[in-house]
C-alpha positions in Angstrom: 31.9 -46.6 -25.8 34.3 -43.2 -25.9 37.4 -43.3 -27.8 39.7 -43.3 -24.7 43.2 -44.3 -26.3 43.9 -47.0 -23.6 40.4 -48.9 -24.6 40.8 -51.1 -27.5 38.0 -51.1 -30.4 35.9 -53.6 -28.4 36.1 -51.8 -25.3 38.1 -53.6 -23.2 41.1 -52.2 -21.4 45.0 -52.9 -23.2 47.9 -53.9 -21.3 45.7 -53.6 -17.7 46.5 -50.3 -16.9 45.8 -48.9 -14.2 43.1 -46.6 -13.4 45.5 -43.8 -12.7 46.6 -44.0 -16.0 42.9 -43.2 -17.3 43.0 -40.2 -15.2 46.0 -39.5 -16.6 45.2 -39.3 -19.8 41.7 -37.3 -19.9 43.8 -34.4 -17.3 46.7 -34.6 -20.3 43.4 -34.3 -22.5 41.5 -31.8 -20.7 44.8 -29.5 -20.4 45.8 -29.6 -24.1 42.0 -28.9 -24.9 42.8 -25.6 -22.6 45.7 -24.8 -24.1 44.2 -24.5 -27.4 41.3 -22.5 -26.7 43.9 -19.9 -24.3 46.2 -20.0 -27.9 43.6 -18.8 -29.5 42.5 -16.2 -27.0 46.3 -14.9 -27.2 46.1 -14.6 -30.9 42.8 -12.5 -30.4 44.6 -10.2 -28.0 48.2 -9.8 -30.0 45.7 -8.7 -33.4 44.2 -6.0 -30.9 47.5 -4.8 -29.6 48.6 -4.2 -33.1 45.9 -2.2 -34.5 46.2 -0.2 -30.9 49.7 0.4 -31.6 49.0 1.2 -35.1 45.9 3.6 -34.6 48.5 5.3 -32.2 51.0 6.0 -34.6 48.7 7.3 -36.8 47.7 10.4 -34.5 51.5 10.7 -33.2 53.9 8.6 -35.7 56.6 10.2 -33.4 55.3 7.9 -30.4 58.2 6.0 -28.5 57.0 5.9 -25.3 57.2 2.5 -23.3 53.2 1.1 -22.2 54.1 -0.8 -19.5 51.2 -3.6 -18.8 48.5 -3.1 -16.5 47.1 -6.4 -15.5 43.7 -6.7 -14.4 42.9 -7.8 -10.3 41.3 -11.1 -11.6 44.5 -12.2 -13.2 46.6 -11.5 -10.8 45.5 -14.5 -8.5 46.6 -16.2 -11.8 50.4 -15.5 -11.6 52.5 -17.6 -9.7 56.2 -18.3 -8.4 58.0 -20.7 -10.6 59.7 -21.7 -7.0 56.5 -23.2 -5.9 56.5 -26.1 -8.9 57.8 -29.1 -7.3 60.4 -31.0 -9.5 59.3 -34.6 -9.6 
């Protein structure tokens, strides 16, 4: 038997929750699991930035131009309106 924290140590359901309340908890599971890994991507990607910005001051230390953000097509269907979340 999984350790699913609304299962008791003999398998059996606590308190009679409801099944939502399973699916509940492996999406909440599921999510934080993605958020880690997408962390850890971040991290990856701020290190780069830095030793970009700091191989460019290297061949101009006079630098001070603004690199605005290019983001690539297949994130863009990523973005979205903070408008379209529906307050519960």
């Amino acid at each position: 038997m999984s350790k699913h924290p609304l299962y008791n140590h003999s398998g059996l359901q606590r308190n009679n929750h409801p099944q939502v309340m399973y699916a509940l908890v492996d999406k909440r599971a599921e999510l934080d699991g993605q958020r880690i890994v997408l962390e850890k991507e971040l991290l990856k990607v701020r290190v780069q930035l830095e030793s970009i910005d700091g191989s460019l001051s290297v061949f101009n230390p006079e630098l001070k131009i603004e690199i605005k953000p290019k983001i690539p097509k297949s994130l863009k269907k990523l973005s979205f309106n903070p408008d379209d979340i529906i307050a519960l």
